[in-house]
MMTF fields as JSON, N, C-alpha, C and O atoms, coordinates in Angstrom:
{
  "mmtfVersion": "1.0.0",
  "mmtfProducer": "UNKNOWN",
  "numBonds": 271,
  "numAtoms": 272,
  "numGroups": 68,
  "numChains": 1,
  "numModels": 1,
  "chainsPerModel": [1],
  "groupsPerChain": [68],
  "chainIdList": ["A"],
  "bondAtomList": [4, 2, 8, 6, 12, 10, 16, 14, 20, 18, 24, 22, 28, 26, 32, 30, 36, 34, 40, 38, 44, 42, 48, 46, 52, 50, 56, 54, 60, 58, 64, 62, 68, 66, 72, 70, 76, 74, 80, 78, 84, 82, 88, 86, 92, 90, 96, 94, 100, 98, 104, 102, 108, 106, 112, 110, 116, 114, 120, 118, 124, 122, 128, 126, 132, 130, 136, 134, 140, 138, 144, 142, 148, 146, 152, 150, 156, 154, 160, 158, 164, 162, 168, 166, 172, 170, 176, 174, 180, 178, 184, 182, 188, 186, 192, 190, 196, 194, 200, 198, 204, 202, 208, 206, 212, 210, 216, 214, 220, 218, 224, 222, 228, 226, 232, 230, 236, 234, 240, 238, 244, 242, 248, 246, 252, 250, 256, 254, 260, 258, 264, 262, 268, 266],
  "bondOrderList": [1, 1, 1, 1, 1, 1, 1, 1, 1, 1, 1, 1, 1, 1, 1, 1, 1, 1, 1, 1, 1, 1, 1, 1, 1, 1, 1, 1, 1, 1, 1, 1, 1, 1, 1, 1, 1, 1, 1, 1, 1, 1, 1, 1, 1, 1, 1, 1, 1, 1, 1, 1, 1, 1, 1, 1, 1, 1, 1, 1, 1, 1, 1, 1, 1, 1, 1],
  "groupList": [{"groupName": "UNK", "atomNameList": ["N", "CA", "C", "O"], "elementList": ["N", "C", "C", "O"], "formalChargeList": [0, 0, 0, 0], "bondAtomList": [1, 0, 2, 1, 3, 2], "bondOrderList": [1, 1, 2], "singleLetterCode": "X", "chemCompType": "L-PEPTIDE LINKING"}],
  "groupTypeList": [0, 0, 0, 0, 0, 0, 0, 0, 0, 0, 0, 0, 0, 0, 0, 0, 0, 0, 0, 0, 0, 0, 0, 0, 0, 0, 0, 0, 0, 0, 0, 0, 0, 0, 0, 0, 0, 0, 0, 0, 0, 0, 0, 0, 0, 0, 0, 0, 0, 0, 0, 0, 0, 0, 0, 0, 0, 0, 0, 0, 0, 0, 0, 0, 0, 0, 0, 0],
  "groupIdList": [1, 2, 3, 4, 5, 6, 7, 8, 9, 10, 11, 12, 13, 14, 15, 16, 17, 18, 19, 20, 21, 22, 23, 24, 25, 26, 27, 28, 29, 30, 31, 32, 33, 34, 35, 36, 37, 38, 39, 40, 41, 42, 43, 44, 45, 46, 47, 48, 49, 50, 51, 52, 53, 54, 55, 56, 57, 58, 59, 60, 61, 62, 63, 64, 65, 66, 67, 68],
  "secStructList": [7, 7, 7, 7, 7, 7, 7, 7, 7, 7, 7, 7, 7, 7, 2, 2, 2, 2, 2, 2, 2, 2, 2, 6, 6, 2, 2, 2, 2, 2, 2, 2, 2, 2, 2, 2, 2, 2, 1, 1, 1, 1, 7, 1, 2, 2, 2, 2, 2, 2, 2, 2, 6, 2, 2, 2, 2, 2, 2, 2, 2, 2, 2, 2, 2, 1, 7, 7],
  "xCoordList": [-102.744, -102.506, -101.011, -100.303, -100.556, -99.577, -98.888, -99.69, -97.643, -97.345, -96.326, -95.397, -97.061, -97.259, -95.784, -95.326, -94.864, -93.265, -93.48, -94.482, -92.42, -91.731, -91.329, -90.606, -91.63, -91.201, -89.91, -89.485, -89.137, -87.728, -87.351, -88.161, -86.304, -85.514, -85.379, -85.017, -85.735, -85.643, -83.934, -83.181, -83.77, -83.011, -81.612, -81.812, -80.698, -79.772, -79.782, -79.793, -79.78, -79.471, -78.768, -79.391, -77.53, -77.47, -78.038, -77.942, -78.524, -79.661, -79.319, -79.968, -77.738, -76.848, -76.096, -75.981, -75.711, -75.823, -76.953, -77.039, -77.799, -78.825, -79.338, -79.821, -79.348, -79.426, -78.427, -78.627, -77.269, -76.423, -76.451, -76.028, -77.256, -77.546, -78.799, -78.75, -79.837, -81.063, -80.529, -81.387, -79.667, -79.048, -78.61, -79.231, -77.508, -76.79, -77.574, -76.898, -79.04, -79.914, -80.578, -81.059, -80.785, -81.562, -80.619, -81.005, -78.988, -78.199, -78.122, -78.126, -78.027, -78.17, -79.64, -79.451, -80.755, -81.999, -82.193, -82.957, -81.304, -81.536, -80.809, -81.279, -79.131, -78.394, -79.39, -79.626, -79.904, -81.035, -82.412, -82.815, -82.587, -83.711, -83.368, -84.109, -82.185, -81.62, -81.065, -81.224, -80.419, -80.325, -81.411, -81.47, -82.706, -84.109, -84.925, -85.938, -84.393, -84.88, -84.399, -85.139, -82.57, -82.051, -82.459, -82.466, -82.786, -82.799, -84.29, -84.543, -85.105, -86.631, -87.645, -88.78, -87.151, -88.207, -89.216, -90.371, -88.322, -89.566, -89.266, -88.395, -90.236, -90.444, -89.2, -88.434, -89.107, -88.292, -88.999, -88.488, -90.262, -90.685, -90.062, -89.393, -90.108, -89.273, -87.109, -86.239, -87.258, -86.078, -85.999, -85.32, -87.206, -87.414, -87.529, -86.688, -88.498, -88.533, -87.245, -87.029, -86.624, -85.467, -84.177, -83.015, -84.406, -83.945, -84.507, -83.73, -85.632, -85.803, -85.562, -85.448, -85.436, -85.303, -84.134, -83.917, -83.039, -81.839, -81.505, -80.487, -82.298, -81.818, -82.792, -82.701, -84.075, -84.068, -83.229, -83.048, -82.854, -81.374, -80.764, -80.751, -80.169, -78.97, -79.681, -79.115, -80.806, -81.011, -81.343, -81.278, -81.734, -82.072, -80.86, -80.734, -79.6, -78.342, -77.939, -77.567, -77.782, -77.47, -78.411, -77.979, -79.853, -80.069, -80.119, -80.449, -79.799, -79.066, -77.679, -77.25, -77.057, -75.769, -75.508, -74.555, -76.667, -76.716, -77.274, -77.106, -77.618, -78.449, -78.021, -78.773, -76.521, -75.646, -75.577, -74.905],
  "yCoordList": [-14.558, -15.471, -15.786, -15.808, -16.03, -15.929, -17.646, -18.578, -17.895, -19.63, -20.042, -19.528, -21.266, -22.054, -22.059, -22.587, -21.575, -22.315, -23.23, -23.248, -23.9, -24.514, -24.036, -23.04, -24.513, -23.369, -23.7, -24.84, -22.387, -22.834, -24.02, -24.544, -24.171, -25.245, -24.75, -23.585, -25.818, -25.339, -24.855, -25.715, -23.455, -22.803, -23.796, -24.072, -24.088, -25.299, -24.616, -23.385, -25.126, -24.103, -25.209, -26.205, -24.901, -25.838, -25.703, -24.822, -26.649, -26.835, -26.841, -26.523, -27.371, -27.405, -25.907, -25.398, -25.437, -23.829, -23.1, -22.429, -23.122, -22.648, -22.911, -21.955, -24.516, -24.83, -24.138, -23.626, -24.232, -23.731, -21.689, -21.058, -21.111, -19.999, -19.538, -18.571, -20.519, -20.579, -21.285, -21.215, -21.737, -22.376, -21.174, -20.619, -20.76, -19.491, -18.477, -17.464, -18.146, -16.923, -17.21, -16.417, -18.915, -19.707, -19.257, -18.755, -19.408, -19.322, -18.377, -18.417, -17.22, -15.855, -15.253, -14.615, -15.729, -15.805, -16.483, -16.002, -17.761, -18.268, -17.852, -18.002, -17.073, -16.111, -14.992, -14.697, -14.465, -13.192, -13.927, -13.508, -14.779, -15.074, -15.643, -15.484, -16.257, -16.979, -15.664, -15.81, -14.352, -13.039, -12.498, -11.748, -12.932, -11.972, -12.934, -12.648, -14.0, -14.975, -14.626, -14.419, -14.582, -14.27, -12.974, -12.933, -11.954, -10.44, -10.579, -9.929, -11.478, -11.505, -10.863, -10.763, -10.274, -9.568, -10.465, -10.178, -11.998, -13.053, -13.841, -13.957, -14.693, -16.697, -17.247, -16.466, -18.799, -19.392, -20.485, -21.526, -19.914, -20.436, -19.675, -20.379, -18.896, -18.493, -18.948, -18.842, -19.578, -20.073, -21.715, -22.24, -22.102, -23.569, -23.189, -23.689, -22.253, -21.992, -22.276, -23.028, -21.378, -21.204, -22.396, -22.236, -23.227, -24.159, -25.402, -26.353, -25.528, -26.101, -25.864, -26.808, -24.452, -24.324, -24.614, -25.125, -24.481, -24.918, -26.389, -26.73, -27.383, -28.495, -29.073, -30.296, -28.603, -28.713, -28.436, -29.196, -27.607, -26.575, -28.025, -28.478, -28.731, -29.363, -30.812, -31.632, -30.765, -32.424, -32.014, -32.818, -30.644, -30.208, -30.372, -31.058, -29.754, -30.332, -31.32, -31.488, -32.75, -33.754, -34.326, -35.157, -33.798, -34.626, -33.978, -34.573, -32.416, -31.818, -32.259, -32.264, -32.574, -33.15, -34.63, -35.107, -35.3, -36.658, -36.311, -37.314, -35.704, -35.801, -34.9, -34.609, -34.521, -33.749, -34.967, -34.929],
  "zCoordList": [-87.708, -86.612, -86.533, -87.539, -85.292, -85.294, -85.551, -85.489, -85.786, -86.017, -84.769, -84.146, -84.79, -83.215, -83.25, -84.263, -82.346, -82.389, -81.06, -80.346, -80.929, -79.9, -78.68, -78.693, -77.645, -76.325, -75.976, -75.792, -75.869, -75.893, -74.618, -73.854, -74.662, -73.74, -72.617, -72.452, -71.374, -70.607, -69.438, -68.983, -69.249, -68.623, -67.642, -66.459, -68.13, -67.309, -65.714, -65.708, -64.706, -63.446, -62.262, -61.893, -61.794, -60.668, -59.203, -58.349, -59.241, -57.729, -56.722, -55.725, -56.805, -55.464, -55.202, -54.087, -56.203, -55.537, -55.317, -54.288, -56.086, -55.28, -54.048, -53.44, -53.287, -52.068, -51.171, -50.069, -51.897, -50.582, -50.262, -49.294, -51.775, -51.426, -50.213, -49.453, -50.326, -49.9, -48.437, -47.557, -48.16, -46.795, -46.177, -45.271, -46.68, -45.945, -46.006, -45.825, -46.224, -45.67, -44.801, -43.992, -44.821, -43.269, -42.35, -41.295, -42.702, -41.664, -40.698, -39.468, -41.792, -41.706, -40.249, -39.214, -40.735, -40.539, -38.985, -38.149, -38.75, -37.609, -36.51, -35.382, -36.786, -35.876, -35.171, -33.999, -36.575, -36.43, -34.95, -33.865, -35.543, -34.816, -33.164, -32.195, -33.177, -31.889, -31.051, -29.839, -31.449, -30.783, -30.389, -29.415, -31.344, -30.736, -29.892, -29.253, -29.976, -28.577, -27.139, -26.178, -27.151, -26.477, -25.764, -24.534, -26.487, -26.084, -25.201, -24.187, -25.776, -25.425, -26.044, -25.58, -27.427, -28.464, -29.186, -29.503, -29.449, -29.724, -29.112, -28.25, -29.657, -28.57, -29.558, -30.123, -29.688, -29.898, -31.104, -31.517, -31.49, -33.078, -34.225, -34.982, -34.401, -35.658, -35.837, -36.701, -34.014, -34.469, -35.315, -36.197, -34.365, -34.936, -36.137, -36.884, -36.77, -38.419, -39.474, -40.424, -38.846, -39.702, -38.961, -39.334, -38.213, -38.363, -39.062, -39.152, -39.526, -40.188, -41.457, -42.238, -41.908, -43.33, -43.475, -44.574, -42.663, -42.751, -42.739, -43.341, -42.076, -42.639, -43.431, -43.324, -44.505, -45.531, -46.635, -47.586, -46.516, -47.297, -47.776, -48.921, -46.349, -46.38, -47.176, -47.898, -46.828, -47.763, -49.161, -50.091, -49.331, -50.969, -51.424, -52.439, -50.755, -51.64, -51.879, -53.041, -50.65, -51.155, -52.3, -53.098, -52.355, -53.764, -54.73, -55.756, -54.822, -55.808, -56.053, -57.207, -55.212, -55.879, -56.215, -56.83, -55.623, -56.357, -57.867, -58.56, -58.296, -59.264, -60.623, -61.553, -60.466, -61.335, -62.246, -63.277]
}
């Protein structure tokens, strides 16, 4: 049998770069989507989508960076 250890510690990671990585692919994502509105290939929900993910983005950072 094997002996019980300790599960290591958990991984340090900052949250506020990660928000602002996960922001700038919304960003990315909502150009994409506001050109295929424009062109008329889709409707104008996947823009709301990715505008919303984008200003979740922006409040995940402020309380990632309150919370350094």
């Amino acid at each position: 049998m094997p002996i019980d250890q300790p599960p290591p510690p958990p991984v340090e990671v900052d949250l506020a770069r990660v928000t602002v990585v996960g922001s700038a692919l919304w960003l990315l994502a909502l150009v994409v989507t506001v050109v295929l509105a424009l062109v008329g290939t889709t409707g104008w929900t996947p823009v709301a989508v990715c505008a919303t993910g984008l200003a979740l983005g922006g409040l995940g950072y402020r309380w990632a960076a309150r919370r350094r």
